[in-house]
C-alpha positions, 0 to 999 in steps of 0.5 A: 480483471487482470490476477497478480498471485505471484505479485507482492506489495508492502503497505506501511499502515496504522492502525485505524487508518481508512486509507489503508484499509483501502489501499490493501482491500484494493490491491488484494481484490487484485490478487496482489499478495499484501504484506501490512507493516503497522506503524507505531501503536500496536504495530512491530515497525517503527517510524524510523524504518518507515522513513528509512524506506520513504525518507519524504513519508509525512502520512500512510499509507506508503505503498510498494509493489514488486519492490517499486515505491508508488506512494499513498492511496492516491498514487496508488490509485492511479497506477491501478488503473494504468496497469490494471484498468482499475476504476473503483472510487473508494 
């Protein structure tokens, strides 16, 4: 397993969200440092800021790392295990 200490992402989420929970699980088990940006209900960002980030953001989570923009919990998936030889299923 490759350590990405020094590697950032932000993921747009919701509360409540199990794809979110997910995608951050899966990248802090990476060592990425993870910064959450809560959505709506009990979150400090709203839909506006997610969309000014995502302009074509229709779900969370939306997922950036080192400031390049992957997408949802799919996307992100597939670029773990490009870059990282990350084959979890969940």
């Amino acid at each position: 397993m490759q350590t990405n200490l020094k590697q950032h992402s932000i993921v747009y989420s919701q509360l409540y969200c199990p794809a979110c929970v997910k995608a951050k699980a899966a990248l802090a088990h990476l060592g990425y440092a993870v910064e959450e940006r809560i959505i709506g209900q009990g979150g400090t960002y709203t839909k506006e800021q997610l969309m000014a980030a995502v302009p074509n953001a229709r779900s969370v989570p939306q997922i950036f790392v080192n400031d390049l923009y992957i997408g949802g919990l799919k996307e992100l998936r597939e670029y773990l295990i490009e870059h990282h030889d990350y084959n979890k299923e969940d």
